[in-house]
C-alpha positions as CSV (number, residue, x, y, z in Angstrom):
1,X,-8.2,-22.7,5.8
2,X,-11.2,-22.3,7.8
3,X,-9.0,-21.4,11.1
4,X,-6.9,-19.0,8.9
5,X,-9.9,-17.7,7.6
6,X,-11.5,-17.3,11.4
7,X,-9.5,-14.6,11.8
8,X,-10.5,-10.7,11.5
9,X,-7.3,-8.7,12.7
10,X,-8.4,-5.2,11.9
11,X,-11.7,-5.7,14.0
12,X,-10.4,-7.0,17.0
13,X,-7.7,-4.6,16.7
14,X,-10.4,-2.0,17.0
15,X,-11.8,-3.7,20.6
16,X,-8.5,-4.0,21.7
17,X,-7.8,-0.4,21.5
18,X,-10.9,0.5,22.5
19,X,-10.8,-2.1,25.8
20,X,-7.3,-0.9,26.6
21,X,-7.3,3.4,25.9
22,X,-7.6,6.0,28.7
23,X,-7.6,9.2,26.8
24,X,-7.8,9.3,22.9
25,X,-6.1,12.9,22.5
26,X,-6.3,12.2,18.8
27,X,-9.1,13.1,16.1
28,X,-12.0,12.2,15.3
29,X,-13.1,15.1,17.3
30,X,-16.2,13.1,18.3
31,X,-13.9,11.6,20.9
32,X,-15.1,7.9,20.2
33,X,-19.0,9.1,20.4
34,X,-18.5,11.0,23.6
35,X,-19.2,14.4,21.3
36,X,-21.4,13.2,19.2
37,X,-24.8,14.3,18.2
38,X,-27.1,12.9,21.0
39,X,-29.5,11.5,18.4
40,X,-26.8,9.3,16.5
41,X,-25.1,8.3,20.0
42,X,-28.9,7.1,21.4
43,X,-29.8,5.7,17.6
44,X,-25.8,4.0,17.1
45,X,-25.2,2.8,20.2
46,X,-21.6,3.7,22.2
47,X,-20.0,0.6,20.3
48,X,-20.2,2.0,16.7
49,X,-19.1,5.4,16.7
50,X,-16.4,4.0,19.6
51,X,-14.7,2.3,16.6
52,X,-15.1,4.9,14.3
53,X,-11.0,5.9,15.0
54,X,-7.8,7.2,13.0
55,X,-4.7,5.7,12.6
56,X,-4.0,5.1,16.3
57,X,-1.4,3.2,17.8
58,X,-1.4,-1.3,16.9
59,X,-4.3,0.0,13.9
60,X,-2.1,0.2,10.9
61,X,-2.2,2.5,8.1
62,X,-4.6,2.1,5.0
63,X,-2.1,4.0,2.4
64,X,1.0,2.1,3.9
65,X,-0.6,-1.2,5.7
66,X,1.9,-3.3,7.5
67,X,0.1,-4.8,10.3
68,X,-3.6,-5.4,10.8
69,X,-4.6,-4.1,7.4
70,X,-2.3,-5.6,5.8
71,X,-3.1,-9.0,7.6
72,X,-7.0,-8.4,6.8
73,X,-6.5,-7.8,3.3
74,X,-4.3,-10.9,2.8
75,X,-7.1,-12.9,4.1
76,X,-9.3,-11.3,2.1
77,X,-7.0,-12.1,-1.0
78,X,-6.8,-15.9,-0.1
79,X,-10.8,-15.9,0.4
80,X,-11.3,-14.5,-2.9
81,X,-8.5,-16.6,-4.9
82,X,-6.7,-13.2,-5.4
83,X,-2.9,-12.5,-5.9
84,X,-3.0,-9.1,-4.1
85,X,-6.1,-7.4,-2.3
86,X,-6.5,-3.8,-0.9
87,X,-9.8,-2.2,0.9
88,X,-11.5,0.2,-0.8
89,X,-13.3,3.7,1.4
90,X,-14.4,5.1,-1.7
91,X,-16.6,2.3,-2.9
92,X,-15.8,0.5,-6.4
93,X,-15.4,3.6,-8.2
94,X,-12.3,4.0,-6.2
95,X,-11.0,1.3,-7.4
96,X,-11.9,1.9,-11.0
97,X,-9.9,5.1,-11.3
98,X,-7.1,3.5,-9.8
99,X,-7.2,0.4,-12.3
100,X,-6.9,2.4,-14.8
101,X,-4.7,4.9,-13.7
102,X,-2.5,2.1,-12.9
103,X,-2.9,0.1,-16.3
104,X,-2.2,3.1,-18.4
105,X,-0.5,6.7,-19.1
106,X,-2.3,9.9,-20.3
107,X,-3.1,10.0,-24.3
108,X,-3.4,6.2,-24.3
109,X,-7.1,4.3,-25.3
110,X,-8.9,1.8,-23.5
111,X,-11.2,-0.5,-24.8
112,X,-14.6,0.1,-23.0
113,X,-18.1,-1.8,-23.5
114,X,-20.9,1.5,-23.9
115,X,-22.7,-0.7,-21.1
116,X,-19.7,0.3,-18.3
117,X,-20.6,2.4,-15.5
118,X,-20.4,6.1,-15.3
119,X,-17.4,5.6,-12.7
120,X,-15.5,4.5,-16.2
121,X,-15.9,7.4,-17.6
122,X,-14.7,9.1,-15.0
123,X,-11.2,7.3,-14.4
124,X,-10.8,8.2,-18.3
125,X,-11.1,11.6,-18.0
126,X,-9.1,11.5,-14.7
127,X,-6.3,9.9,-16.7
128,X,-6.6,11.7,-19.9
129,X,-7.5,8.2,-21.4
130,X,-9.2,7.8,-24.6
131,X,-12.2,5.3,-25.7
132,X,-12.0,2.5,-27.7
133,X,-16.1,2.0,-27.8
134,X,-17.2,-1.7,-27.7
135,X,-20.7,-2.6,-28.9
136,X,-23.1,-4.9,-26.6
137,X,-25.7,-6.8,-27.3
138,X,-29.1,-5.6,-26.3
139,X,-32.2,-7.5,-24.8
140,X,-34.8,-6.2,-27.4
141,X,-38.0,-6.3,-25.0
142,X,-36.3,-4.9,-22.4
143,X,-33.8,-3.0,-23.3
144,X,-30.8,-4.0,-21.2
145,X,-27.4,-4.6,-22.2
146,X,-26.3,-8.0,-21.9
147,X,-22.4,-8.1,-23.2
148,X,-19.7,-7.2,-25.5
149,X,-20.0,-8.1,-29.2
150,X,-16.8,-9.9,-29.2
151,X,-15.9,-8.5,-32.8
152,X,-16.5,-5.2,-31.5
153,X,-14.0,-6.2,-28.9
154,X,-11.3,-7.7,-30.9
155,X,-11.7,-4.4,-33.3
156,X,-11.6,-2.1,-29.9
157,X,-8.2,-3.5,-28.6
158,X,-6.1,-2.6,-31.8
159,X,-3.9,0.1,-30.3
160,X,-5.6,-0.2,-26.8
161,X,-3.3,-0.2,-23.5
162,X,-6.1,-2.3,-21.3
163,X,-9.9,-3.6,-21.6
164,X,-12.9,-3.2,-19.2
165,X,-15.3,-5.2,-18.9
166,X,-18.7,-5.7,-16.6
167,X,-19.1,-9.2,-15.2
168,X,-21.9,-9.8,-14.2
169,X,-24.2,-6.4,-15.3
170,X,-26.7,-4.7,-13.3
171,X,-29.3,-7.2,-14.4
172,X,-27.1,-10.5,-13.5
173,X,-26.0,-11.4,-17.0
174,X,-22.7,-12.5,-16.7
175,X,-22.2,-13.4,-20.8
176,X,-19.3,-15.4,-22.4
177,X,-16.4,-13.2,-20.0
178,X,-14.0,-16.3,-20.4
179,X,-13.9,-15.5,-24.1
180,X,-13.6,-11.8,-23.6
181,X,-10.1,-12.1,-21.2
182,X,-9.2,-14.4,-23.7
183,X,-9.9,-11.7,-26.6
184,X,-7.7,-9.5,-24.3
185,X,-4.9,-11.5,-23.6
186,X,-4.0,-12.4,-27.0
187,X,-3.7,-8.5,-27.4
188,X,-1.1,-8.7,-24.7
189,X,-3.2,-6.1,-22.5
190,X,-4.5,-6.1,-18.8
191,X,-8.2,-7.3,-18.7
192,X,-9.7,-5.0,-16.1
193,X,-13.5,-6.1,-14.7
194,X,-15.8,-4.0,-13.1
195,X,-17.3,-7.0,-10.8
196,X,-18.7,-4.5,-8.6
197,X,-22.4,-6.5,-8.8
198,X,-20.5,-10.4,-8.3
199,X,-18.6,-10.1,-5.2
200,X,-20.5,-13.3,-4.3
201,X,-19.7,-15.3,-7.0
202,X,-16.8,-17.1,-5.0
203,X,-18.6,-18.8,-2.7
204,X,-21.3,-21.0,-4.3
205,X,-20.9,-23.4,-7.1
206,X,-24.2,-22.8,-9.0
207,X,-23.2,-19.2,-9.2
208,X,-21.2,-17.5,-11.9
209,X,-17.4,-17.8,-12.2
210,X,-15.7,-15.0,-10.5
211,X,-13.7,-12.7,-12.7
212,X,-10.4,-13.7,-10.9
213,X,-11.3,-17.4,-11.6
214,X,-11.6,-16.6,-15.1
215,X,-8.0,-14.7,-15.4
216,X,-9.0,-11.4,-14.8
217,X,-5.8,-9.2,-14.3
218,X,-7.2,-6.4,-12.3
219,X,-11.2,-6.8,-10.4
220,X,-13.3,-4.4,-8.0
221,X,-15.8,-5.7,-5.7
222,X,-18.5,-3.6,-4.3
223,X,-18.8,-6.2,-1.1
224,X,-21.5,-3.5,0.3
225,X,-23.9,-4.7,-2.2
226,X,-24.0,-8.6,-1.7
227,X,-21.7,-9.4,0.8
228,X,-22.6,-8.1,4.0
229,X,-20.2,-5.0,4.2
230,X,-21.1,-1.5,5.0
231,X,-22.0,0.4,1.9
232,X,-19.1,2.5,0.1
233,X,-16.7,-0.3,1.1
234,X,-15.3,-2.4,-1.7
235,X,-12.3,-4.6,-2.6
236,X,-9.6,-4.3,-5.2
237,X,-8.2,-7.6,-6.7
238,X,-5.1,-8.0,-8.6
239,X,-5.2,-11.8,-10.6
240,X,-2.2,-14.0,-10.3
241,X,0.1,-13.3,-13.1
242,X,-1.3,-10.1,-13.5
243,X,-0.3,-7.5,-15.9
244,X,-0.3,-4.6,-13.2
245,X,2.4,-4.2,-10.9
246,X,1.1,-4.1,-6.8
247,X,3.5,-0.9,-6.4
248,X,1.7,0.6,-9.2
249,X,-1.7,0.3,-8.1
250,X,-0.8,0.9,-4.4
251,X,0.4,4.5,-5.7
252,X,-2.6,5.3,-7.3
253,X,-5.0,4.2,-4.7
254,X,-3.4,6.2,-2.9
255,X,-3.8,9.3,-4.9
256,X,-7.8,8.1,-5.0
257,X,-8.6,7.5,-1.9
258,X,-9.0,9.8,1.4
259,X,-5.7,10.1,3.9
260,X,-8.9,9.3,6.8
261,X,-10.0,6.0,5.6
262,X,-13.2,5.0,7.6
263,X,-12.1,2.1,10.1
264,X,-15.7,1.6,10.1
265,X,-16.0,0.6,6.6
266,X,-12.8,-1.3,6.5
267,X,-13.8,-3.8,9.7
268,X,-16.9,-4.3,7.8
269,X,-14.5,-5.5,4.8
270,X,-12.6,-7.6,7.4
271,X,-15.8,-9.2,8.9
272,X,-17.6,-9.3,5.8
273,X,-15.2,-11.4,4.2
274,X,-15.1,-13.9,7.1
275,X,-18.5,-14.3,7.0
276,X,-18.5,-15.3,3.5
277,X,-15.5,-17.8,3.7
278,X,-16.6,-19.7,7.1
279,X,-20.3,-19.8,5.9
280,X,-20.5,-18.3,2.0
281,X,-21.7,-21.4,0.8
282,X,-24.6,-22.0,2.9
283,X,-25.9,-18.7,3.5
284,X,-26.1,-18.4,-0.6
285,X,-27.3,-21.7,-1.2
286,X,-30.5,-20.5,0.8
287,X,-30.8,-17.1,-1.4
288,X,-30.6,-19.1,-4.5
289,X,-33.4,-21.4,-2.7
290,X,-35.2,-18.6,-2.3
291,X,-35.2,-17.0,-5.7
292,X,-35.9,-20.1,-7.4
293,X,-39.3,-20.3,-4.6
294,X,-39.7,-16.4,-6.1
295,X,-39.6,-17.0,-9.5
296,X,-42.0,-20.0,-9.7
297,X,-44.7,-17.7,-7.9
298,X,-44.1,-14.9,-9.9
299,X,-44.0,-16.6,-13.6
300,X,-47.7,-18.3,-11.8
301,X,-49.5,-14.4,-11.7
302,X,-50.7,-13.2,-15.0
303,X,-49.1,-10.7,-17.2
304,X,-46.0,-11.1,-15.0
305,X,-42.4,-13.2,-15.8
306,X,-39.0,-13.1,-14.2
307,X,-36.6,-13.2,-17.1
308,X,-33.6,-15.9,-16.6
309,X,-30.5,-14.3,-15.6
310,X,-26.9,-16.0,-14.8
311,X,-27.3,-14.9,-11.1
312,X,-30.6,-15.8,-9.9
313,X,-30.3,-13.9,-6.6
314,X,-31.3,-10.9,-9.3
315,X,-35.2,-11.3,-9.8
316,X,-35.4,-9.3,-13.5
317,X,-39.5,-9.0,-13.7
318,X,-40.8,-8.1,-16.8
319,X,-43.9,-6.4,-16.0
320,X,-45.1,-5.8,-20.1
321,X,-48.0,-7.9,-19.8
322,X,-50.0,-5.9,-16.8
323,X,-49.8,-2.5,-19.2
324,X,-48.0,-0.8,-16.8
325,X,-44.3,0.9,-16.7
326,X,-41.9,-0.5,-14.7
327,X,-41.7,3.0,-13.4
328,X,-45.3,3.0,-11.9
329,X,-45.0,-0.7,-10.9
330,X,-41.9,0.1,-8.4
331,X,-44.2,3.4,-7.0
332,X,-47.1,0.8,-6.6
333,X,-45.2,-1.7,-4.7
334,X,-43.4,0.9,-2.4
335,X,-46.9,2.8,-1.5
336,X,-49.2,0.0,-1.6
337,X,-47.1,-2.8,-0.1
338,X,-44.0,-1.5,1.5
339,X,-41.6,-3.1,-1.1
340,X,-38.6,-1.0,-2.1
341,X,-37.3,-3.1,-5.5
342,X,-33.7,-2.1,-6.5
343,X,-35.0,-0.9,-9.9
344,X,-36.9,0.0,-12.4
345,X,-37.2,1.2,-16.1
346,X,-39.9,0.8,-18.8
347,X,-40.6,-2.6,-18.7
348,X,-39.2,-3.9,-16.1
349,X,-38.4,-3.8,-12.2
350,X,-35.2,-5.8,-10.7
351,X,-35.4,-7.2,-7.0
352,X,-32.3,-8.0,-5.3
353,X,-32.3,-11.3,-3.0
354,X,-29.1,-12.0,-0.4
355,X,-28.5,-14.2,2.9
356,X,-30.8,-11.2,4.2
357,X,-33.8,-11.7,3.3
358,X,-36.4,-14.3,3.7
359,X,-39.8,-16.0,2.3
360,X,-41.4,-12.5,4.7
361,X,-39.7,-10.4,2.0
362,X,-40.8,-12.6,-0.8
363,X,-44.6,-12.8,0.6
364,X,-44.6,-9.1,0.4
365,X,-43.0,-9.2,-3.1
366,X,-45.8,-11.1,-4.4
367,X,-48.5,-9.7,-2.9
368,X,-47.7,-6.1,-4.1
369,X,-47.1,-7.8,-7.7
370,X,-50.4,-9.5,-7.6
371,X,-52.0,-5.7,-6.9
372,X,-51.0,-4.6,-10.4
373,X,-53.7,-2.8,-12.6
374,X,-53.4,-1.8,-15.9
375,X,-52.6,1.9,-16.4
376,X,-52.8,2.1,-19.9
377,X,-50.0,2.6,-22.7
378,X,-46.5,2.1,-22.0
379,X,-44.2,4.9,-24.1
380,X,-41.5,3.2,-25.7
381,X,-37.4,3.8,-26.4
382,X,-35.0,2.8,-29.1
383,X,-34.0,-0.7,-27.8
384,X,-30.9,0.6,-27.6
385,X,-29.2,4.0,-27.1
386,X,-27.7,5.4,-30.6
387,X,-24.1,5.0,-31.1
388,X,-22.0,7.9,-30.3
389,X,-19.7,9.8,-32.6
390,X,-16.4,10.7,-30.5
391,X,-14.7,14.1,-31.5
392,X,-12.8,14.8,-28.7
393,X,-11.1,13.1,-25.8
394,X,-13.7,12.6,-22.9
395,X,-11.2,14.8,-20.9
396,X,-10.4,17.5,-23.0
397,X,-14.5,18.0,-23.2
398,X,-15.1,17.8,-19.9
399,X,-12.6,20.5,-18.9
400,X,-13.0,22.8,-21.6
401,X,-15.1,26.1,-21.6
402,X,-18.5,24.8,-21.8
403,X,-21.8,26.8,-21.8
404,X,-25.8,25.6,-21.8
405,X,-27.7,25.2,-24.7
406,X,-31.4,24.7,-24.9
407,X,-31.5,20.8,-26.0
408,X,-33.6,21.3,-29.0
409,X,-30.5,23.6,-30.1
410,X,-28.0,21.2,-29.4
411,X,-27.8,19.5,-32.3
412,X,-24.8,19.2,-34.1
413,X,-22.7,20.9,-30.8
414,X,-20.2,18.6,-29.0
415,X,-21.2,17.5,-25.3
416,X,-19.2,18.5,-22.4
417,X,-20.9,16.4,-19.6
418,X,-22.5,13.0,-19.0
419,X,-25.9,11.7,-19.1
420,X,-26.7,8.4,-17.8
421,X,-30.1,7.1,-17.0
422,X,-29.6,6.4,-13.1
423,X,-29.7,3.2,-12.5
424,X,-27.8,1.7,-13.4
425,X,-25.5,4.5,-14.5
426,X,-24.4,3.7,-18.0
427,X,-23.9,6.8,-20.5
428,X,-25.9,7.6,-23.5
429,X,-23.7,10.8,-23.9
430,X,-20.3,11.6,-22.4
431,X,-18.0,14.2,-22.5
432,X,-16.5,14.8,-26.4
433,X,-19.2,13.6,-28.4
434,X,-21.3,14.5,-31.2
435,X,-25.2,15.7,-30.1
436,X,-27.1,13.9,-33.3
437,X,-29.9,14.3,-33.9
438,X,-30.6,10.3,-33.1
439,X,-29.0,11.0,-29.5
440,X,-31.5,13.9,-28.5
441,X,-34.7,12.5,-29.6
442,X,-32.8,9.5,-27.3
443,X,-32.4,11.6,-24.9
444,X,-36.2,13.8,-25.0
445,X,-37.7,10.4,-25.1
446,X,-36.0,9.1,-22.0
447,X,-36.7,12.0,-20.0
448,X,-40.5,12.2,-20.7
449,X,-40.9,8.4,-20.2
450,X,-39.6,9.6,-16.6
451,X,-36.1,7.8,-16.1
452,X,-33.9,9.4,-13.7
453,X,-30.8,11.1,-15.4
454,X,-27.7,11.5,-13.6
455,X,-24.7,14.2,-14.6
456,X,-26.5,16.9,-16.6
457,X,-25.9,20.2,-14.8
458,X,-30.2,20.7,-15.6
459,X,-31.8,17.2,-14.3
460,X,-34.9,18.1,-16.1
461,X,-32.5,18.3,-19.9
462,X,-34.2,21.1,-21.1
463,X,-30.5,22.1,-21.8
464,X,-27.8,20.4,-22.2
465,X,-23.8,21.7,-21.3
466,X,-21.6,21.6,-24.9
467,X,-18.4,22.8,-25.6
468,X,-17.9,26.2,-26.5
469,X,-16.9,26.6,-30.3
């Protein structure tokens, strides 16, 4: 296994061409970095953009693989405990829309959790998909979803051709999943996870369960974001004994994906996963060290606790008991201490530990925690986001006429675009449902505590896009 696993045949493909051409008459037209701007080539370095190539001759083909590629992604399917594995260029929502585009046909439902990611969305509305909404539980101090409502789930799947789910969320709750496949599998239906947040999982035992190890018939990996890979690079997963055919899913990552896959982001893949299957293990054991170290000193400053999450590597600070937002505590730390967290809302600010980082990054952590001052009252939210009345298909909403409305004349009027508080991305409107009156003070609320939306054409929402009556 660990010689097998040694291996990275799309990367030393890449040197071997490199080593061995004379004159690259092909695109890109940066000839290897030779045309490049002069302030990437003296910031890059010639080796970088020298591998940044096309499908040249002994490099294989992304949308066809049947050499290197297809060699790297086998190995990537055997490190992960996978029945089939394919590279992804166009990070995990690429792989998204191709699940479901694979796993089922145009007027069709899907049972979705209102805690999935935007990218969800999306793929339905790519598909011509309709949703099955499944409630999820909420923290109520901090407002975070934290799973399905397995009732809600069971409900969801009657006349649904697949199931998402999110394993682990944002936040690092991974929730009773097992139970959920199972839910789905007694409805004879592909369980498809959005694992984009657990591509670690695999390699140390005080971790999670990965999706696939659960039964999982179709999973996406966003490797960028905790195992070592270049961001935008991801990996698809097909379970053993699952539900999806390979030739299905090939076709529509294909349709998904760019014809000029970026060898750069797919020799990250290939490295990435040898990394993690030579020295996963130890490399994670001394993150998890580390963010047990974290927490201790944090929980030991006043006002300040990290809330226990399934993935400790995710440091989930609750920041209530300093008076302060979690808004204002992640500009504090960045101008007063040089600490960029991963996110923030009202109450609370997440920090992301990997193999990366070490006690420096957690000194600095502290130190910029310890800083915190009262700033007075906190606004509040709903704990959670009001649940949505769907009138049309998210597709047929999104494509139809659509015009701008001020928001405090929306209500009533059917939305034609997405909002999502950004991050982490998860939808308090989409496409083809009712504005209440519920959902807009929601919505007003949110924007004056000073969250981030993502997908309204206005970012400030003082209107809102609705269909046309």
């Amino acid at each position: 296994m660990a010689e097998e696993q040694a291996r990275t045949p799309l990367f030393s493909a890449l040197r071997e061409y490199v080593a061995r051409v004379r004159a690259p008459l092909h695109v890109p037209g940066h000839k290897m970095g030779r045309a490049a701007p002069s302030a990437w080539r003296e910031f890059l370095g010639p080796n970088a953009l020298a591998i940044d190539l096309t499908e040249a001759p002994g490099l294989d083909d992304l949308h066809a693989p049947e050499g290197v590629i297809a060699e790297a992604q086998e190995l990537a399917a055997r490190a992960f405990g996978a029945w089939r594995s394919y590279f992804l260029v166009g990070g995990t929502t690429a792989g998204l829309h191709a699940l479901i585009l694979a796993a089922c046909h145009p007027g069709e439902a899907i049972a979705v959790p209102r805690n999935a990611h935007r990218s969800v969305l999306g793929a339905l509305i790519l598909a011509g998909v309709r949703p099955h909404w499944v409630r999820v539980a909420f923290d109520p101090d901090l407002g975070i979803a934290t799973g399905p409502v397995l009732t809600s789930l069971e409900e969801a799947l009657s006349g649904a051709a697949a199931a998402v789910l999110v394993h682990p969320t944002y936040y690092g709750i991974a929730g009773d999943t097992a139970a959920a496949i199972d839910l789905i599998h007694r409805a004879a239906v592909p369980a498809l996870v959005d694992e984009a947040h657990g591509a670690h999982f695999p390699f140390h035992p005080a971790l999670p369960p990965s999706a696939l190890e659960l039964g999982a018939d179709g999973v996406v990996q966003s490797l960028h974001k905790t195992g070592g890979s270049l961001t935008q690079s991801s990996l698809c997963h097909l379970g053993h004994g699952s539900r999806i055919a390979p030739e299905r899913l090939q076709e529509m990552l294909r349709l998904v994906q760019s014809t000029s896959p970026s060898y750069l982001l797919m020799a990250s893949l290939d490295l990435a996963r040898r990394e993690l299957a030579l020295g996963g293990r130890e490399a994670w054991g001394r993150a998890l060290e580390l963010a047990h170290e974290a927490k201790r000193r944090i929980d030991a400053l006043p006002g300040l606790r990290v809330r226990p999450t399934d993935d400790p590597t995710k440091l989930l600070i609750d920041v209530r008991g300093r008076s302060i937002s979690g808004f204002r505590a992640a500009e504090r730390l960045w101008e007063e201490a040089g600490v960029a967290v991963e996110a923030s809302g009202l109450t609370y600010v997440l920090a992301v530990l990997s193999p990366g980082d070490s006690r420096e990054q957690i000194d600095a952590l502290v130190a910029g925690l310890e800083r915190l001052s009262s700033e007075g009252d906190v606004p509040a939210l709903p704990p959670e986001p009001p649940w949505p009345e769907v009138v049309l298909p998210p597709r047929e909403a999104y494509l139809a006429r659509k015009k701008a409305v001020p928001l405090r004349q929306a209500r009533g009027r059917i939305a034609a675009e997405l909002v999502a508080p950004y991050p982490p991305g998860i939808p308090v409107v989409a496409p083809g449902e009712r504005l209440t009156a519920d959902v807009l003070d929601y919505l007003r609320r949110a924007a004056d505590a000073g969250w981030h939306l993502q997908g309204p054409a206005d970012p400030a929402l003082r209107s809102i896009q609705v269909v046309e009556e």
